[in-house]
C-alpha positions in Angstrom: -14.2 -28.4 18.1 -16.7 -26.5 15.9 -16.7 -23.1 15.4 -19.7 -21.1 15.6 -19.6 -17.2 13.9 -22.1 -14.8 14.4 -23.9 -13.9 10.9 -21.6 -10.6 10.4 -18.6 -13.3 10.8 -20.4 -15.9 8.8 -20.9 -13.4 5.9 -17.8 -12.6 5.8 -16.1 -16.1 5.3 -19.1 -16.9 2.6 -18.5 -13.8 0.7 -14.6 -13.6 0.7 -13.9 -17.6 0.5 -16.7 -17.8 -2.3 -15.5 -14.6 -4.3 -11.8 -16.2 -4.2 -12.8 -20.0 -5.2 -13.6 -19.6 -8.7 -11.0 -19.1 -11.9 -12.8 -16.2 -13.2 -12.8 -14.2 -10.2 -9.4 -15.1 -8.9 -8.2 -14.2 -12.7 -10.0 -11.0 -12.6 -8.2 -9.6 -9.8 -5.3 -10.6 -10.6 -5.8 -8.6 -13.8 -7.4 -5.6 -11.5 -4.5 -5.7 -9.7 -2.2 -4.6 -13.2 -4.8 -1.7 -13.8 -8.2 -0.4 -13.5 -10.5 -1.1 -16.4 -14.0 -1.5 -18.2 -15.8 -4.1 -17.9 -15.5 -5.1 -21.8 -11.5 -4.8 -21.4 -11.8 -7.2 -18.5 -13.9 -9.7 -20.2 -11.9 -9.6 -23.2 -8.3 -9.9 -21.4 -10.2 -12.6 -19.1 -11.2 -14.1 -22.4 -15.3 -14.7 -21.5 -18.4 -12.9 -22.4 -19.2 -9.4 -20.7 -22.7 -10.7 -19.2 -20.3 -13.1 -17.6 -18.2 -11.3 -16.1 -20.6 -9.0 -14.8 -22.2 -11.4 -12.4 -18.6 -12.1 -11.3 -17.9 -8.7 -10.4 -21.0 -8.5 -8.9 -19.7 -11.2 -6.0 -15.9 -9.7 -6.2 -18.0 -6.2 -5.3 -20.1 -7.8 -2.4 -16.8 -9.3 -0.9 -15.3 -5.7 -0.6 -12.6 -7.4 -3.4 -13.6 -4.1 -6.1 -14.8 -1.3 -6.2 -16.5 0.1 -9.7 -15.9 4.2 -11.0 -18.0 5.9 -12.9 -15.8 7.6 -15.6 -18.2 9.7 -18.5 -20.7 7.7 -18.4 -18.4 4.6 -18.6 -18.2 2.0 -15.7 -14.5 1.4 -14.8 -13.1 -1.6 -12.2 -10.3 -1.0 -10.1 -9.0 -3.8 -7.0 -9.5 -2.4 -3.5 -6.1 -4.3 -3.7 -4.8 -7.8 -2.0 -4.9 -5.8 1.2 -8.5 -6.2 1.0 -8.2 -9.7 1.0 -6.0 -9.8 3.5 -7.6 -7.8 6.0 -11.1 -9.9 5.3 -9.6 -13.3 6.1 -7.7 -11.9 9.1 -11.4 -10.9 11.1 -12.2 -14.1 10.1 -9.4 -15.6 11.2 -9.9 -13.3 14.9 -13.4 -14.4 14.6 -12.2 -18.1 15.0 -9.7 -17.0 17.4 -12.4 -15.4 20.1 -14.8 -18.4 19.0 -11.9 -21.0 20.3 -11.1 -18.6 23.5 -14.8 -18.6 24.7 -15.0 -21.5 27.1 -17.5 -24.2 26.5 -20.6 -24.6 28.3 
């Protein structure tokens, strides 16, 4: 049986499955999870360059995995916490679940 989700549902999977399947990202919240902080504390406990890192955080941030503080004029990172993740993979999870319930025509 294929499943077939609509584009909300579709976005969903690409932007939380894709956030979680590389190193970097799956490092960086694990380090988010310890405490909030700066992008150049990140890069440097994640050991890669800043410029790096920030395209990485952009995806984490698009996935609903981060959320970024402005502190003083300083950008700070902080986890929206494994919750988060959670919570994203179980609509998907619900979207599969109506998808197989709907009967096929």
């Amino acid at each position: 049986m294929e499943v077939q989700f609509g584009a909300v549902d579709e976005r969903l999977s690409t932007d939380v499955l894709h956030a979680l399947a590389h190193p970097v990202r799956l490092s960086a919240l694990l380090a988010l999870e310890e405490r909030e902080r700066t992008p150049a504390q990140l890069a440097a406990a994640l050991g890669v360059r800043e410029p790096v890192l920030m395209s990485h955080l952009h995806l984490l941030d698009a996935a609903g995995l981060i959320a970024t503080v402005p502190d003083s004029g300083r950008l700070r990172v902080r986890s929206t916490g494994w919750a988060a993740v959670a919570q994203r993979l179980q609509e998907l999870q619900d979207a599969a679940a109506r998808d197989d319930a709907e009967p096929e025509g």
